[in-house]
CHARMM internal coordinates of N, CA and C (Angstrom, degrees):
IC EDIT
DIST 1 N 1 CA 1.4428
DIST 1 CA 1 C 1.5273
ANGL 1 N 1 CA 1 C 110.29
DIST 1 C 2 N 1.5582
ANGL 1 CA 1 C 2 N 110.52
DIHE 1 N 1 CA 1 C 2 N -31.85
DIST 2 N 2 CA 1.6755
ANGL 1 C 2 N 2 CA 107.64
DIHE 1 CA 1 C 2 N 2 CA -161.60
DIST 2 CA 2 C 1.4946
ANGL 2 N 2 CA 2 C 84.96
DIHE 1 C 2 N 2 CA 2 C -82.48
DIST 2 C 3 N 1.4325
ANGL 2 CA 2 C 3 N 146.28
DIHE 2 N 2 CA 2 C 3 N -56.18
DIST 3 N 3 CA 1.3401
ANGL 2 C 3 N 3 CA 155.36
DIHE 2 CA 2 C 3 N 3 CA -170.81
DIST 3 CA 3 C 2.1975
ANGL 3 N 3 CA 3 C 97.09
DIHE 2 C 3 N 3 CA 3 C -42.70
DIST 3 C 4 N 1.1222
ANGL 3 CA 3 C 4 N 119.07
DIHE 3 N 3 CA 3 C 4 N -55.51
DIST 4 N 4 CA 1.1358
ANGL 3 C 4 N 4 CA 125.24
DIHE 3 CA 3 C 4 N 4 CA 162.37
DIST 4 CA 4 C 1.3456
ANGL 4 N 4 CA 4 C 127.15
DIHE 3 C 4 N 4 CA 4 C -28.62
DIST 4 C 5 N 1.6615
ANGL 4 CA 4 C 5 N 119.16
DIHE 4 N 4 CA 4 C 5 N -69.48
DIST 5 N 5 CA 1.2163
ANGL 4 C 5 N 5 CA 135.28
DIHE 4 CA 4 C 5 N 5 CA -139.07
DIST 5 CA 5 C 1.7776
ANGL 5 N 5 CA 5 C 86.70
DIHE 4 C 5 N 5 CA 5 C -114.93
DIST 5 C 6 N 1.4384
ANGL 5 CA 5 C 6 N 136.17
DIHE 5 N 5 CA 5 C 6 N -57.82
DIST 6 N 6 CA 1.4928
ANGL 5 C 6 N 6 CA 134.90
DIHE 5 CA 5 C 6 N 6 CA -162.12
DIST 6 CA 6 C 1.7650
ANGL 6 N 6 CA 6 C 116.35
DIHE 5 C 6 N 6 CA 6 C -81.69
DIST 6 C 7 N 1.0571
ANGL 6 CA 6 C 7 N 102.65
DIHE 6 N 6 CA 6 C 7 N 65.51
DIST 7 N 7 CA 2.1146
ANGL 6 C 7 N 7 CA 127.09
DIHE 6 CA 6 C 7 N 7 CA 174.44
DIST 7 CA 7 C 1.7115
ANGL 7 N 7 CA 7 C 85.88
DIHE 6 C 7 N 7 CA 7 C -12.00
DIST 7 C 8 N 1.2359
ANGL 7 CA 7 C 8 N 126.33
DIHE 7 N 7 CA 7 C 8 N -38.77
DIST 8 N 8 CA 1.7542
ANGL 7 C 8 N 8 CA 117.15
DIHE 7 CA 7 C 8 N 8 CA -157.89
DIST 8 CA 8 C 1.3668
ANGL 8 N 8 CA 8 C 114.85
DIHE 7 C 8 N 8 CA 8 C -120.76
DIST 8 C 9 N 1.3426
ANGL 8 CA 8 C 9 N 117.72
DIHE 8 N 8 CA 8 C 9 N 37.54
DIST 9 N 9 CA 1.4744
ANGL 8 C 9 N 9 CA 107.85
DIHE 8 CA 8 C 9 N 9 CA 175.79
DIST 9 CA 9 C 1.3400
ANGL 9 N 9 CA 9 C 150.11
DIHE 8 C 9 N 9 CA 9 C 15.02
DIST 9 C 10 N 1.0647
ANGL 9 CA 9 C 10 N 173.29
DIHE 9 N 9 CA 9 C 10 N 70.30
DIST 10 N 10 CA 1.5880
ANGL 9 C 10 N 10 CA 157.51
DIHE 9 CA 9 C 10 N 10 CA -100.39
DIST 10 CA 10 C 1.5396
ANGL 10 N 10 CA 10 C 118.26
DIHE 9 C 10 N 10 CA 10 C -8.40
DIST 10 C 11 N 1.1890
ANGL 10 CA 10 C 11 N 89.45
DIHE 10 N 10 CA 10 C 11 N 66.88
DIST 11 N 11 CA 1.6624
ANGL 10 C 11 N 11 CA 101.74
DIHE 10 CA 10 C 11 N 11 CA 164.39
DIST 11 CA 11 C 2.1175
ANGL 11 N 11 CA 11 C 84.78
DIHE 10 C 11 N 11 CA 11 C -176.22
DIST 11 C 12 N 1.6170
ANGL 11 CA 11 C 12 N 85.07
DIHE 11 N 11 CA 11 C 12 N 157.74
DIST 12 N 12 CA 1.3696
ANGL 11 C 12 N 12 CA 113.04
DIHE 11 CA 11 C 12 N 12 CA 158.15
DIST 12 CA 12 C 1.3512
ANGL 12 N 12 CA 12 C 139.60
DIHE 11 C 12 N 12 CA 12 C -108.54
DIST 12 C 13 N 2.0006
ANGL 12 CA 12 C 13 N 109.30
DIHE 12 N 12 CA 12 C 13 N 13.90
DIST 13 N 13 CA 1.0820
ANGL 12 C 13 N 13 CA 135.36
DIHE 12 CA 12 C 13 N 13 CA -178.91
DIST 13 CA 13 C 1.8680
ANGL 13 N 13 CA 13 C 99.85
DIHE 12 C 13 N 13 CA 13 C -83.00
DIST 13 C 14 N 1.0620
ANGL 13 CA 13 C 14 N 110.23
DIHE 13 N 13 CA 13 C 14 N 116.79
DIST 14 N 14 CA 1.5184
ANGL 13 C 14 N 14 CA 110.84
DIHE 13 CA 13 C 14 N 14 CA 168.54
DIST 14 CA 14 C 1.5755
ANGL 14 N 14 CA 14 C 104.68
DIHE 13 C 14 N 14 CA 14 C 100.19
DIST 14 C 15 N 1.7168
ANGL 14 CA 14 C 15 N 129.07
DIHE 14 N 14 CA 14 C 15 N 22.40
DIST 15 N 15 CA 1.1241
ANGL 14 C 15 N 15 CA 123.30
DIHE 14 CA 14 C 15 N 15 CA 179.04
DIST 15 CA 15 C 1.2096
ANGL 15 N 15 CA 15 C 120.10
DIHE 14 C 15 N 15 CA 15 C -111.43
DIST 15 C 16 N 1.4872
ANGL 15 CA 15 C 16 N 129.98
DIHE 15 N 15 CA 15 C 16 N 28.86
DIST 16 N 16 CA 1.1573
ANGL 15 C 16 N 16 CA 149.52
DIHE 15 CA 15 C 16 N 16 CA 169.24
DIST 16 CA 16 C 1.6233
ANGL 16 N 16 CA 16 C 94.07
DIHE 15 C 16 N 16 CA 16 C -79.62
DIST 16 C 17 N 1.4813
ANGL 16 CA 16 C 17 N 108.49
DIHE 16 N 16 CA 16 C 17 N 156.40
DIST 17 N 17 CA 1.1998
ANGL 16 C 17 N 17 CA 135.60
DIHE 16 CA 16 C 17 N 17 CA 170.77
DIST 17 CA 17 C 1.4763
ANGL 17 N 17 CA 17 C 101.97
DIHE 16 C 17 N 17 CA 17 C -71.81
DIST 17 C 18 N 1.1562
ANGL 17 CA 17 C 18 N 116.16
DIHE 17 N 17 CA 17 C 18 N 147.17
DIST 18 N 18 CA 1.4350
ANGL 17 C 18 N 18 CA 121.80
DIHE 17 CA 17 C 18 N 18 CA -176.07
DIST 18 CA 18 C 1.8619
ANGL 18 N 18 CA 18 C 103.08
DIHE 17 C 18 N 18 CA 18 C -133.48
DIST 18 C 19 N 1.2839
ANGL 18 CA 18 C 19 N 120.53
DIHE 18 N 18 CA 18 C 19 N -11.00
DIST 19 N 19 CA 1.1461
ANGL 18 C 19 N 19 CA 126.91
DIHE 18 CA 18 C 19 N 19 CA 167.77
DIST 19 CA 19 C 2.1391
ANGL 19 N 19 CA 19 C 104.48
DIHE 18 C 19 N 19 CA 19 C -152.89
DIST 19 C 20 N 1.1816
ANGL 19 CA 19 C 20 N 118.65
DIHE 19 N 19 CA 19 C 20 N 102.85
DIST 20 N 20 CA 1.6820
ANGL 19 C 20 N 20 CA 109.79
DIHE 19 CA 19 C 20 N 20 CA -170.49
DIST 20 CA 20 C 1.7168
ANGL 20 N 20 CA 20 C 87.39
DIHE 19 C 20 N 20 CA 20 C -71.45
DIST 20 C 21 N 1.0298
ANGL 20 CA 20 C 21 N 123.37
DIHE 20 N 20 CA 20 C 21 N -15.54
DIST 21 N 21 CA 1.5093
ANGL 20 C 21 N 21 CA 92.57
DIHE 20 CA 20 C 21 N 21 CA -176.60
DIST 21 CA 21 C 1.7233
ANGL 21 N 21 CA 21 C 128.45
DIHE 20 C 21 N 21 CA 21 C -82.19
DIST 21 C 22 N 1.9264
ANGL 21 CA 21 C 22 N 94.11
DIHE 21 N 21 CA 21 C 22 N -9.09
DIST 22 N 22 CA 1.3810
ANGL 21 C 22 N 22 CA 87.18
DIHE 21 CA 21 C 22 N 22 CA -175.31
DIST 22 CA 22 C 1.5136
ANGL 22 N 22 CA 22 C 88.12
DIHE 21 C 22 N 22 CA 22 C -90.60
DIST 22 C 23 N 1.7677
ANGL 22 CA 22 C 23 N 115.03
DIHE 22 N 22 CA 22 C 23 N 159.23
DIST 23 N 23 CA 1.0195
ANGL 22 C 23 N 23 CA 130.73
DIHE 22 CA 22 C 23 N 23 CA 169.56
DIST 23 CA 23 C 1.4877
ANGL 23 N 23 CA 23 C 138.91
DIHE 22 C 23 N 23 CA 23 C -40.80
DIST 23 C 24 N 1.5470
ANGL 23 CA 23 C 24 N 86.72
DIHE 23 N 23 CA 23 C 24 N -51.88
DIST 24 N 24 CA 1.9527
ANGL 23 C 24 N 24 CA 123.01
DIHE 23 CA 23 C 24 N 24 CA -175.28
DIST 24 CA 24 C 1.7438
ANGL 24 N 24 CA 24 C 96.98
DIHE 23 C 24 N 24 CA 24 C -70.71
DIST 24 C 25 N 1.0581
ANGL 24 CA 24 C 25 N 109.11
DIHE 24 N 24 CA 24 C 25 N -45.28
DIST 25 N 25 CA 1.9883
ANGL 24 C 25 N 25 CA 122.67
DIHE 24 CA 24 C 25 N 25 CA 175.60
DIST 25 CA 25 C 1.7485
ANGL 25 N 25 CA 25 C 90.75
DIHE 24 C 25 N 25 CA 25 C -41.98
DIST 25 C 26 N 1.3510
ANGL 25 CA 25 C 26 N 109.31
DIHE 25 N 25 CA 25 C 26 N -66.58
DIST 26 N 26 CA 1.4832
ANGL 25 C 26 N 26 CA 105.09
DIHE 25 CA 25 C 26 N 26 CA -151.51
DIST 26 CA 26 C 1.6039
ANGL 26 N 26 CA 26 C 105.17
DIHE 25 C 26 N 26 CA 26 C -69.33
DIST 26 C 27 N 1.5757
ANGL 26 CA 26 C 27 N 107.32
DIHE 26 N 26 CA 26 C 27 N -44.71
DIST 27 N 27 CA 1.6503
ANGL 26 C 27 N 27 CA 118.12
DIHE 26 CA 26 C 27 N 27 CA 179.12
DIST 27 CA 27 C 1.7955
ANGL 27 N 27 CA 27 C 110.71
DIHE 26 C 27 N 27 CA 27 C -32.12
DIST 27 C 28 N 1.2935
ANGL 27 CA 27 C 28 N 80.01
DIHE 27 N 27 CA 27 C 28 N -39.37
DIST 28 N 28 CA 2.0889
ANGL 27 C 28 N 28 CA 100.17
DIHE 27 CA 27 C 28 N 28 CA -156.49
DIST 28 CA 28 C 1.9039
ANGL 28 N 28 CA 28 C 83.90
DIHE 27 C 28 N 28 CA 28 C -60.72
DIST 28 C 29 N 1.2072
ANGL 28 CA 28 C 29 N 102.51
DIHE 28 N 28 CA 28 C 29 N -67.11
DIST 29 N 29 CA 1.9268
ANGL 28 C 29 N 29 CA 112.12
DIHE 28 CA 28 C 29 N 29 CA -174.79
DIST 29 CA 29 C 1.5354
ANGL 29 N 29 CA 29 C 108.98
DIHE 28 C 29 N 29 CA 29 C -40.10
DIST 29 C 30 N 1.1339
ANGL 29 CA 29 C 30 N 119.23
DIHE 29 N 29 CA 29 C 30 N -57.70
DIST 30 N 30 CA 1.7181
ANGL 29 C 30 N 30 CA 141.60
DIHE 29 CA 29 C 30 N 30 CA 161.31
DIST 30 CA 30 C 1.2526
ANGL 30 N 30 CA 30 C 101.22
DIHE 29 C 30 N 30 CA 30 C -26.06
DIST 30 C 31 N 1.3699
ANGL 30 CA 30 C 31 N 114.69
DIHE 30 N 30 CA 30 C 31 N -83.59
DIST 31 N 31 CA 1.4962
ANGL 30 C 31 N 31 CA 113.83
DIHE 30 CA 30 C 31 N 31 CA -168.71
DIST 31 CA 31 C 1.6303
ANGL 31 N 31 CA 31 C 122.06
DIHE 30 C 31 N 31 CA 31 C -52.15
DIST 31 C 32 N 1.5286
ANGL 31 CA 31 C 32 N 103.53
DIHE 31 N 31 CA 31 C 32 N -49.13
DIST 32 N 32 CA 1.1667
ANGL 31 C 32 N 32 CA 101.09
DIHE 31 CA 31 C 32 N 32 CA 173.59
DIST 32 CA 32 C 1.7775
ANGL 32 N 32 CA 32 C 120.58
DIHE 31 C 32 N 32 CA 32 C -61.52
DIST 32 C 33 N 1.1776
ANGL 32 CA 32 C 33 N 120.12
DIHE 32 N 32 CA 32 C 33 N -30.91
DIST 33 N 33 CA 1.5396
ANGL 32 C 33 N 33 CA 118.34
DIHE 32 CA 32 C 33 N 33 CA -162.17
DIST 33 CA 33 C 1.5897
ANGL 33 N 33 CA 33 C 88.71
DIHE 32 C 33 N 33 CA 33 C -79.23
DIST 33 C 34 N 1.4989
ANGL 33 CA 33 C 34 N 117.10
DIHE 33 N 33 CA 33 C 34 N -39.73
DIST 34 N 34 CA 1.6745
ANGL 33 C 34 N 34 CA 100.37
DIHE 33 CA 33 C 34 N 34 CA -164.58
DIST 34 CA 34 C 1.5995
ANGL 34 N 34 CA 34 C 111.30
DIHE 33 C 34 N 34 CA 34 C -83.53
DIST 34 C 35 N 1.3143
ANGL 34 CA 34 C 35 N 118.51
DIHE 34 N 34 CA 34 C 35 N -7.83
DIST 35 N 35 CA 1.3778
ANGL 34 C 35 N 35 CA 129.51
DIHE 34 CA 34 C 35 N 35 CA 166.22
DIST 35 CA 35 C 1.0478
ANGL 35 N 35 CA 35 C 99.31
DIHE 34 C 35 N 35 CA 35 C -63.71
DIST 35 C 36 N 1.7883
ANGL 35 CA 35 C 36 N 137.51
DIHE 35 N 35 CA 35 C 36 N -72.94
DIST 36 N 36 CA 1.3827
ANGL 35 C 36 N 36 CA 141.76
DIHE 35 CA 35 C 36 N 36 CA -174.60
DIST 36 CA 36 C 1.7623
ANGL 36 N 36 CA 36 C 103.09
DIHE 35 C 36 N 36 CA 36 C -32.62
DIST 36 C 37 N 1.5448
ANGL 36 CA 36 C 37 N 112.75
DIHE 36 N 36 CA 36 C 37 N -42.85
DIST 37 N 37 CA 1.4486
ANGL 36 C 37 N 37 CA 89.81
DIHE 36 CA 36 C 37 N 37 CA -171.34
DIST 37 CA 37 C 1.3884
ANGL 37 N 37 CA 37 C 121.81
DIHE 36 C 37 N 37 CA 37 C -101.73
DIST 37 C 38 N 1.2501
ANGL 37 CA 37 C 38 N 116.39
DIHE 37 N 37 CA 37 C 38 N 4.63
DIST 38 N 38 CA 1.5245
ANGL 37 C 38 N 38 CA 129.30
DIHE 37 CA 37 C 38 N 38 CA 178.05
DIST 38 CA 38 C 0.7717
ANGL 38 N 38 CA 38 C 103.97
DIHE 37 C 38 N 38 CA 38 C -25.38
DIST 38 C 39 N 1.7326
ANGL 38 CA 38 C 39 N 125.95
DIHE 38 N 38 CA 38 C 39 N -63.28
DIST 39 N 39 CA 1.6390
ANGL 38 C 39 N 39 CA 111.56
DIHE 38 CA 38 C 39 N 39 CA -148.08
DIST 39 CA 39 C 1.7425
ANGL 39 N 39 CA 39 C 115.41
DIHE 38 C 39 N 39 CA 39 C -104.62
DIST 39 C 40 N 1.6443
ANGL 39 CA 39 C 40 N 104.42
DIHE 39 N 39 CA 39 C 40 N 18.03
DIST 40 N 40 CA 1.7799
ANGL 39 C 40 N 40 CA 128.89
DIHE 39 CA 39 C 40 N 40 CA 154.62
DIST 40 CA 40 C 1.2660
ANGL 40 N 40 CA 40 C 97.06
DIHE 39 C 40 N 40 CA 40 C -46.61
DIST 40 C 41 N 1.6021
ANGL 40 CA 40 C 41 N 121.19
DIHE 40 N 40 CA 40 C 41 N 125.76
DIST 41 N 41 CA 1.6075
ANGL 40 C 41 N 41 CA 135.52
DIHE 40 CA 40 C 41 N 41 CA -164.72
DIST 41 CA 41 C 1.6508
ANGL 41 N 41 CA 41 C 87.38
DIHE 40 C 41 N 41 CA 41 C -115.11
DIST 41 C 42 N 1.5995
ANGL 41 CA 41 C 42 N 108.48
DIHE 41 N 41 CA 41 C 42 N -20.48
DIST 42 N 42 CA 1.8432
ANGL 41 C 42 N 42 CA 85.33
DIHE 41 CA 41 C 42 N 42 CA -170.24
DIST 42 CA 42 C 1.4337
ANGL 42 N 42 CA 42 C 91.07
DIHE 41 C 42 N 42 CA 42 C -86.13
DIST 42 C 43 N 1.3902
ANGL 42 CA 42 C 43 N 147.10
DIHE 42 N 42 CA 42 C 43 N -10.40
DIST 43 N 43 CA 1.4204
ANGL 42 C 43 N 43 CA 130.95
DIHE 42 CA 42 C 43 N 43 CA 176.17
DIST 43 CA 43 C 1.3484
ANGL 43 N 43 CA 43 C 105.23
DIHE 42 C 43 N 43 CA 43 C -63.47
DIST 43 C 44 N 1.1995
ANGL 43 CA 43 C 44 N 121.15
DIHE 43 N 43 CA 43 C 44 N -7.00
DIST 44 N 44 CA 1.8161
ANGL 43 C 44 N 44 CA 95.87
DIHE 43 CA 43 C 44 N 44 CA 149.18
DIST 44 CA 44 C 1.0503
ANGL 44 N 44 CA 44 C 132.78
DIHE 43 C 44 N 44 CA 44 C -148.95
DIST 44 C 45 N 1.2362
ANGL 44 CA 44 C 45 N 85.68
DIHE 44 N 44 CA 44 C 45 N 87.32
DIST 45 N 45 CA 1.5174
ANGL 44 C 45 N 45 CA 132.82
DIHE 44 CA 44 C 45 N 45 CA -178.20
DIST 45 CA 45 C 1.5762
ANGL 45 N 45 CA 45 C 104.11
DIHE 44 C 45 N 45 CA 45 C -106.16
DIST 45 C 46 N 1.4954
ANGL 45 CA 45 C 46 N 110.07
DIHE 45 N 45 CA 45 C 46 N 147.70
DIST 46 N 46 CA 1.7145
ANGL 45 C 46 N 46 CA 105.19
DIHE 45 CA 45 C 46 N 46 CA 169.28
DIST 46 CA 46 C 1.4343
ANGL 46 N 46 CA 46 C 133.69
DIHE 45 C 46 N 46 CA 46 C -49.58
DIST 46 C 47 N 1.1668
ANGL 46 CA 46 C 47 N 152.94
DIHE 46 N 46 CA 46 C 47 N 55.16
DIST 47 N 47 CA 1.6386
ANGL 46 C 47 N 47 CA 143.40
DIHE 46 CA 46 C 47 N 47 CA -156.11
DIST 47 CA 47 C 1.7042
ANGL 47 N 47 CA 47 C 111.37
DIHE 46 C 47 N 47 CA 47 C -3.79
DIST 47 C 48 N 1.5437
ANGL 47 CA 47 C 48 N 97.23
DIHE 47 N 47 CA 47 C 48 N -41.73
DIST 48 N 48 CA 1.4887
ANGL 47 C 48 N 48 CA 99.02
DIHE 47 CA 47 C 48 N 48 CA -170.49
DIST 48 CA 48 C 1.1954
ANGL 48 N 48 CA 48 C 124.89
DIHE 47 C 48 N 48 CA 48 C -139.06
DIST 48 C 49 N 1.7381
ANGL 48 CA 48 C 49 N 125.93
DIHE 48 N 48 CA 48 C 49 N 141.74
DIST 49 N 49 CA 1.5160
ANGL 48 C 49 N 49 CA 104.09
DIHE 48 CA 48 C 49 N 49 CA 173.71
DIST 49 CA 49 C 1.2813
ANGL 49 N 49 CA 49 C 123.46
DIHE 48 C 49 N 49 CA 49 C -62.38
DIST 49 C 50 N 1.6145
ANGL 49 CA 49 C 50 N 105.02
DIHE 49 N 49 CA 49 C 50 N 174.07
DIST 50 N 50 CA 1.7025
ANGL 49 C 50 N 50 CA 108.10
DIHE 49 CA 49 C 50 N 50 CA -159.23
DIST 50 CA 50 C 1.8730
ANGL 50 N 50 CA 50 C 88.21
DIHE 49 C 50 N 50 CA 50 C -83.63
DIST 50 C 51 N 1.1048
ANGL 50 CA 50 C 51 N 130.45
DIHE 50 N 50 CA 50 C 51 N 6.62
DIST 51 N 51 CA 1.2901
ANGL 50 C 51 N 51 CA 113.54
DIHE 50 CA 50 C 51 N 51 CA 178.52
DIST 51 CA 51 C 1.6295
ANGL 51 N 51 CA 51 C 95.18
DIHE 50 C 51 N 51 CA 51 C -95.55
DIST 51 C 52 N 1.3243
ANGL 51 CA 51 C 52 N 125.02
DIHE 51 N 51 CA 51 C 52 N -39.63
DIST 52 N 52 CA 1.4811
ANGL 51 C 52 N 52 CA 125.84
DIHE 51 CA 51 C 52 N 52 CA -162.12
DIST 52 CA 52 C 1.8539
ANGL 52 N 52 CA 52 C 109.72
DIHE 51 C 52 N 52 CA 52 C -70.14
DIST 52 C 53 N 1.8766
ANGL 52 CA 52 C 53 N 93.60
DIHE 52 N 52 CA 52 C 53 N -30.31
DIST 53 N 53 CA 1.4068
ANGL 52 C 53 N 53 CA 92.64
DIHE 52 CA 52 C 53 N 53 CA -178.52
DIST 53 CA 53 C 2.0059
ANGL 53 N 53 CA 53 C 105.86
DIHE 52 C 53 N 53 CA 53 C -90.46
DIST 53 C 54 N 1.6016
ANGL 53 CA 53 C 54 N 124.26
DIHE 53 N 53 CA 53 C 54 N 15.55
DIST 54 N 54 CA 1.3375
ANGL 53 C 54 N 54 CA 140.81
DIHE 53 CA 53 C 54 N 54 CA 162.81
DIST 54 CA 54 C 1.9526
ANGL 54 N 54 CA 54 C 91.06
DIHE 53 C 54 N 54 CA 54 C -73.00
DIST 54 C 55 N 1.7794
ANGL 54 CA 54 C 55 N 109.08
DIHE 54 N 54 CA 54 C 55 N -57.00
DIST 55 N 55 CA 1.4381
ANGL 54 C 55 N 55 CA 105.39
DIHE 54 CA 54 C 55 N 55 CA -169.42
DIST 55 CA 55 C 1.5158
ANGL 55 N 55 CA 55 C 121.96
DIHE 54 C 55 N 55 CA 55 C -42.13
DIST 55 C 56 N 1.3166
ANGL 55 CA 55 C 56 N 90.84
DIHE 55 N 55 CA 55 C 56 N -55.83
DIST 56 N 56 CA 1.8236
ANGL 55 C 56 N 56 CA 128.06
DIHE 55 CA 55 C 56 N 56 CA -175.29
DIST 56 CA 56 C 1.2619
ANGL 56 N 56 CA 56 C 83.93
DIHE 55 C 56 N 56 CA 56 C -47.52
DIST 56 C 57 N 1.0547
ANGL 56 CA 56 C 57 N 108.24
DIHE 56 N 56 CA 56 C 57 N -99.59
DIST 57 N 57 CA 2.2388
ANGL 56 C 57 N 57 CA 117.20
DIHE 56 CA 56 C 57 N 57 CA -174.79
DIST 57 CA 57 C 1.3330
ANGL 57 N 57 CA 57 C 104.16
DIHE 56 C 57 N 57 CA 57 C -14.77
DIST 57 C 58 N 1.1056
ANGL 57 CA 57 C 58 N 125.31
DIHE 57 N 57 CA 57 C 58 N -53.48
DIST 58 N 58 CA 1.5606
ANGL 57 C 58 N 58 CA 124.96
DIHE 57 CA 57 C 58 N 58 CA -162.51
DIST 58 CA 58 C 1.4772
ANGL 58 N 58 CA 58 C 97.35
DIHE 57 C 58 N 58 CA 58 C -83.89
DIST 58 C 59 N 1.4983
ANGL 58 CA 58 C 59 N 128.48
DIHE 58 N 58 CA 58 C 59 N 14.68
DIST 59 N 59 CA 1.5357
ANGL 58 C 59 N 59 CA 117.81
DIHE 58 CA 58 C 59 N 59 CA -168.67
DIST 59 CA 59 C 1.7527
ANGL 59 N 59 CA 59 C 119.98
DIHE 58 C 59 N 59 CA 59 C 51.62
DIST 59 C 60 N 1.4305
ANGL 59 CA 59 C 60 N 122.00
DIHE 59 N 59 CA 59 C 60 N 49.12
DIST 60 N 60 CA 1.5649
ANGL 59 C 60 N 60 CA 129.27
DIHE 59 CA 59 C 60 N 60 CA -168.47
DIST 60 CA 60 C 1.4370
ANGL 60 N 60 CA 60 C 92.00
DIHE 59 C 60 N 60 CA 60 C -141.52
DIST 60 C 61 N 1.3591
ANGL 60 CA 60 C 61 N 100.41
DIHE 60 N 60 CA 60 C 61 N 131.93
DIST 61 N 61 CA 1.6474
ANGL 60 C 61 N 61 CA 109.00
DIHE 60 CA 60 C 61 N 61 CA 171.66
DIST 61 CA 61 C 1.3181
ANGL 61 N 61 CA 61 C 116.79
DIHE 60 C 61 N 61 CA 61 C -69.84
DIST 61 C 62 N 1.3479
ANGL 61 CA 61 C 62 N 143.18
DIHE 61 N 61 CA 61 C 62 N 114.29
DIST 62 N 62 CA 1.2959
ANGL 61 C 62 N 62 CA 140.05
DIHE 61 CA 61 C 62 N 62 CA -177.11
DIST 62 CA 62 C 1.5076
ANGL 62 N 62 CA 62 C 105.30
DIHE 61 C 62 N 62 CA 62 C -46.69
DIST 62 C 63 N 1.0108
ANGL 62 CA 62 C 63 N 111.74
DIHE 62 N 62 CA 62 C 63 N 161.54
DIST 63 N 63 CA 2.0130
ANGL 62 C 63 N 63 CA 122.66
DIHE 62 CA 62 C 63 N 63 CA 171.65
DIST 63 CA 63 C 2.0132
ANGL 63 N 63 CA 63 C 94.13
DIHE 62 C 63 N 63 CA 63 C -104.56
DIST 63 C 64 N 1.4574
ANGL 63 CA 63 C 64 N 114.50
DIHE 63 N 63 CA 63 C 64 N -177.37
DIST 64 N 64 CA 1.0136
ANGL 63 C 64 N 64 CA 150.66
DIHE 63 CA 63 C 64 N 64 CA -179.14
DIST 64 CA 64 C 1.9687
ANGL 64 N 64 CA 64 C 97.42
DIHE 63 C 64 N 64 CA 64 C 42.14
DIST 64 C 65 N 1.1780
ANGL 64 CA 64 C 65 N 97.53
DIHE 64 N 64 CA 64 C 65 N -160.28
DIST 65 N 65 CA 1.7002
ANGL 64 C 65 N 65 CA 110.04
DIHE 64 CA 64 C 65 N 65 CA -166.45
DIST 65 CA 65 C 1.8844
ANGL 65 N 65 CA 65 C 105.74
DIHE 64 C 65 N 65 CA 65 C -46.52
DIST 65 C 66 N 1.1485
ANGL 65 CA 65 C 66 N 125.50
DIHE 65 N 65 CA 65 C 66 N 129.25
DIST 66 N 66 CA 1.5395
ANGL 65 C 66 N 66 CA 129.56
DIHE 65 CA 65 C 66 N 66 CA 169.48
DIST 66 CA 66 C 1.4616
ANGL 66 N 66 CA 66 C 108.48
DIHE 65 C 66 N 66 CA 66 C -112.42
END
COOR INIT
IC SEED 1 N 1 CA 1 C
IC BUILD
């Protein structure tokens, strides 16, 4: 699929959209940006503290950073 959809192979030179309306344009940007962050260890991390996701549950917008 990545051989398909990413126009620039191991590089991120040339992964800008060159037309946003064609599909394959945007895929190409996609692939590359979520490759760049794959190997980000804080993406899994909790989104939220366990008190903010108490807010959420209770239907209450958490306060401070989200």
């Amino acid at each position: 699929m990545i051989a398909e959809l990413d126009y620039t192979p191991h590089t991120p030179r040339g992964s800008g959209a060159r037309d946003w309306t064609r599909l394959s344009d945007r895929m190409n940007y996609v692939v590359d940006f979520f490759r760049s962050r794959q190997q980000e260890i804080t993406l899994r991390d909790d989104p939220f503290t366990p008190e903010q996701v108490q807010l959420i549950r209770a239907g209450h917008l958490p306060g401070g950073p989200l």
